[in-house]
C-alpha positions in Angstrom: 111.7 123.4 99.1 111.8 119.8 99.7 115.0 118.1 100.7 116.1 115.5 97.9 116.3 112.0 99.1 119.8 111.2 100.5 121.6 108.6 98.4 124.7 107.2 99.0 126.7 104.9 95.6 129.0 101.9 95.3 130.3 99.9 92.4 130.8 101.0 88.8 128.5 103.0 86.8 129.3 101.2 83.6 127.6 97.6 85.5 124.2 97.1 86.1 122.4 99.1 88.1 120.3 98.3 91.2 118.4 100.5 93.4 118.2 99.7 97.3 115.2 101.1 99.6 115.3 100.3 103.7 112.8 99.4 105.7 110.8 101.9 108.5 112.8 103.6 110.8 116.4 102.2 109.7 119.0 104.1 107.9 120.1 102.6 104.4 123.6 101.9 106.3 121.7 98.7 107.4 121.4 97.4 104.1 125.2 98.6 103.2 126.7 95.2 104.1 124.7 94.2 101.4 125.1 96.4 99.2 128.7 95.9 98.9 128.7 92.3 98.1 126.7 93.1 95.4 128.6 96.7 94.2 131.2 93.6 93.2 129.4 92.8 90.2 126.6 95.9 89.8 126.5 99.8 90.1 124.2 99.9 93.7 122.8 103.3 95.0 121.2 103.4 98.0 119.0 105.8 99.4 117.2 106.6 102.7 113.6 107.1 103.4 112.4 111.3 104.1 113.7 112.1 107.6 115.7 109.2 108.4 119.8 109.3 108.3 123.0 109.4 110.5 123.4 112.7 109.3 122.5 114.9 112.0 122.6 118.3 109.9 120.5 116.1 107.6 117.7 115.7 110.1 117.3 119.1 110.9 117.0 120.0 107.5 113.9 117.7 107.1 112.1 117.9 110.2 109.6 120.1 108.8 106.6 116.8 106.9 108.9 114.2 105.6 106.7 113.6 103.0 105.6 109.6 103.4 102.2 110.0 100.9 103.1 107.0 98.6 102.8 108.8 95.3 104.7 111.5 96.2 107.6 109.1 98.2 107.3 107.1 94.7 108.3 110.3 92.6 111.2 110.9 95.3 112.4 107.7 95.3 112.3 107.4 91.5 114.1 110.7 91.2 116.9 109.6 92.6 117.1 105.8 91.3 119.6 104.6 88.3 117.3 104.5 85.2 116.3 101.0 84.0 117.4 99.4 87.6 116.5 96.6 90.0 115.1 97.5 93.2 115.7 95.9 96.3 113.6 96.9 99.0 113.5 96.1 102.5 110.4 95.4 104.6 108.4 98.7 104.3 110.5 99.5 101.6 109.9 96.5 99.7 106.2 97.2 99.8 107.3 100.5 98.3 109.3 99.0 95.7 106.5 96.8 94.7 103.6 99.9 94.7 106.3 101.6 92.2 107.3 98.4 90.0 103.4 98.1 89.0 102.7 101.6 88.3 105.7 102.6 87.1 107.0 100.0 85.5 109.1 101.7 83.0 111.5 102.6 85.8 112.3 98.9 87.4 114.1 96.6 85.7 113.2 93.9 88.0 111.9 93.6 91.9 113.5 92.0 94.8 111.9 92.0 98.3 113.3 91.3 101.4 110.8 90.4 104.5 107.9 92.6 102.8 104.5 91.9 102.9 101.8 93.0 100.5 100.2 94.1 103.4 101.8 94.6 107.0 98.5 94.7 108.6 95.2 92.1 108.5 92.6 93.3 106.1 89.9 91.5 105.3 91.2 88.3 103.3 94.2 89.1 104.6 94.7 87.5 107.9 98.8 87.4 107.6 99.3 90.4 109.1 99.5 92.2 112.4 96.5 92.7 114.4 95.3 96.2 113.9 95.4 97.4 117.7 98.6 96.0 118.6 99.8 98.3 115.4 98.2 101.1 116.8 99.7 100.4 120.7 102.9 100.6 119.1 102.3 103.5 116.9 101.3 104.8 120.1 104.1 104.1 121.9 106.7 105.9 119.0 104.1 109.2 119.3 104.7 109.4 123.1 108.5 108.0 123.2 110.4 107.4 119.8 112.8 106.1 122.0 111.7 103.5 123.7 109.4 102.5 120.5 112.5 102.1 118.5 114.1 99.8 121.2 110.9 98.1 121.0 110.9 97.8 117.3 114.6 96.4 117.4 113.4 93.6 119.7 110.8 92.6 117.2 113.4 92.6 114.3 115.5 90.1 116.0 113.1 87.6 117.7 113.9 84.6 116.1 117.3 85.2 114.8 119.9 82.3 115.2 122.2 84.8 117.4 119.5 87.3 118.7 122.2 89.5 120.9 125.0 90.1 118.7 122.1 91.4 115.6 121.0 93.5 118.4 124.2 95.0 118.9 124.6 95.3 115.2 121.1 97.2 114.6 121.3 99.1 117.6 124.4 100.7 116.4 123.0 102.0 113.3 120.6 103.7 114.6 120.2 107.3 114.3 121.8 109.5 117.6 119.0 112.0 116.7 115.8 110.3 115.8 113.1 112.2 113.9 109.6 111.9 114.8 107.3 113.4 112.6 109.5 110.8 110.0 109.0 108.0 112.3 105.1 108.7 112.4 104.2 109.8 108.9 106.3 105.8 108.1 103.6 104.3 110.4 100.7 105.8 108.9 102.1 104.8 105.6 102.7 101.2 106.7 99.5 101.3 108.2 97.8 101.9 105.2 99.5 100.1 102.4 98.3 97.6 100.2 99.7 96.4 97.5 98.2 93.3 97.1 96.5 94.4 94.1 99.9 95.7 92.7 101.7 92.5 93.4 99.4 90.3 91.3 99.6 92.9 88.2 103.3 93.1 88.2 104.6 92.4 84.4 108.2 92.2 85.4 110.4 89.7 87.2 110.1 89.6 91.1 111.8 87.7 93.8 110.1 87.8 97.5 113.0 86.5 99.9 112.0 85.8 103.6 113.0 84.6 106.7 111.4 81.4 108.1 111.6 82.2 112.1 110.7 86.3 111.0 108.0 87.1 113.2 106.9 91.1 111.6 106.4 89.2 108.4 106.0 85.4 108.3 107.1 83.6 105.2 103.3 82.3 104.7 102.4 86.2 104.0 103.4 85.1 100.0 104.0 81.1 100.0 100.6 80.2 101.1 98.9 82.8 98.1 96.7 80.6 95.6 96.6 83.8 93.1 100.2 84.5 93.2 101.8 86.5 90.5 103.1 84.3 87.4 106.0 85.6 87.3 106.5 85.8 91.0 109.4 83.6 93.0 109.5 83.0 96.7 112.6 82.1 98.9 112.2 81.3 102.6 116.1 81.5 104.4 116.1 78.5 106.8 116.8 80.1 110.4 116.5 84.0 110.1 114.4 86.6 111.0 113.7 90.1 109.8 116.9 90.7 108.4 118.0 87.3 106.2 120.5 89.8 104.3 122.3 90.4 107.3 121.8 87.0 109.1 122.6 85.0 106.4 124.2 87.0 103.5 126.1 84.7 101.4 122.5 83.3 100.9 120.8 86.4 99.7 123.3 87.1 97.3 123.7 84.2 95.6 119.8 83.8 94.8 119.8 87.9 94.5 122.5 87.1 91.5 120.8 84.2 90.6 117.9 85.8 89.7 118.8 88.8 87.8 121.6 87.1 85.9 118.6 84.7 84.9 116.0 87.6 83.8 118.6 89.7 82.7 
């Protein structure tokens, strides 16, 4: 029987509802800084992707196929969410949040992203993303030593940050003590295959993309540069941050996260 997706909830249930979805690899306590800035003014649950938490016991339970096919990691996520919510989504987990807001529409509310891409890797009209084989070295890499990919991946997260040690410091303490691989691998694969290009250009419902100018795992030209962007789309690029403007500059996020939904709500 598969393990229900761990969720963890702040604010009141009687406000508005949004929905919070983390990135690869990370636990949702990266997002929970966040999260309860905005629990001030909205009922926020947020939940972890399959086989990734600081819960130990947790882990164990799901080593056995974290299930990352994105239909089924839809269903679980959706399972779990507040009904009639906004989703906030987090690099891979933005690209999730979109993939779900276009085909299930009567489930989002509304869709923020933060640092996601419609596609991480280049495709073919699609030269914003990372090259294919450098993907695969490091998908490599995470196979042979989650480890030392993780370090690796935490490097990436932070290049170009205005104070690159101390949001080392801070991501490197939330990572997991006991890291699960076949989570980390069947996350990769997903990544590696998502598209949601399509899915961004049909969305019927309002959607805020917020990047980071100096992020180099998903530059800010990935959505500002599109010529058939989504009508109802709107793009914010943080001056001075990297992969992580909701931690780098969070006053910022909220205030256009607030923005926005008080304006489409």
């Amino acid at each position: 029987m598969r393990i229900r997706i761990e969720t963890e909830v702040l604010g009141d249930p009687n406000c508005p509802a949004i929905f919070m979805v983390p990135g690869w690899g990370m636990p949702k306590e990266v997002m929970k800084p966040l999260a309860r800035r905005l629990s001030q003014r909205f009922y926020v649950v947020m939940a972890n992707l399959p086989g990734i938490s600081l819960d130990e016991a947790r882990i164990e339970q799901t080593r056995i196929e974290p299930n990352y096919d994105i239909d089924a990691l839809s269903e679980q996520l959706i399972a779990v969410a507040p009904k009639d919510c906004w989703w906030i989504g987090w690099s891979l987990g933005g690209m999730v949040s979109t993939y779900v807001a276009a085909r299930r529409s009567s489930c989002v509310k509304g869709l923020i992203t933060l640092s996601a891409s419609p596609s991480f890797l280049q495709r073919e009209n699609w030269p914003e993303g990372m090259a294919p084989m450098l993907f695969d070295e490091f998908s490599q890499l995470v196979d042979e030593s989650p480890e030392q990919g993780m370090k690796r991946f935490l490097m990436l997260q932070v290049r170009g940050a205005k104070q690159e040690r101390p949001l080392m410091k801070q991501l490197q303490a939330l990572l997991p003590k006991q890291l699960n691989k076949t989570a980390l691998v069947g996350g990769l694969r997903l990544l590696r295959a998502l598209d949601v290009r399509r899915e961004s250009a049909l969305l019927d419902l309002p959607n805020l993309h917020i990047l980071g100018q100096n992020d180099t795992l998903v530059a800010p030209t990935t959505l500002t540069t599109q010529t058939d962007a989504n009508p109802l789309q709107e793009v914010i690029v943080v001056p001075d941050c990297a992969h992580q403007s909701f931690l780098e500059a969070e006053d910022v996020c909220v205030q256009h996260i607030e923005t926005f939904i008080d304006a489409n709500s």
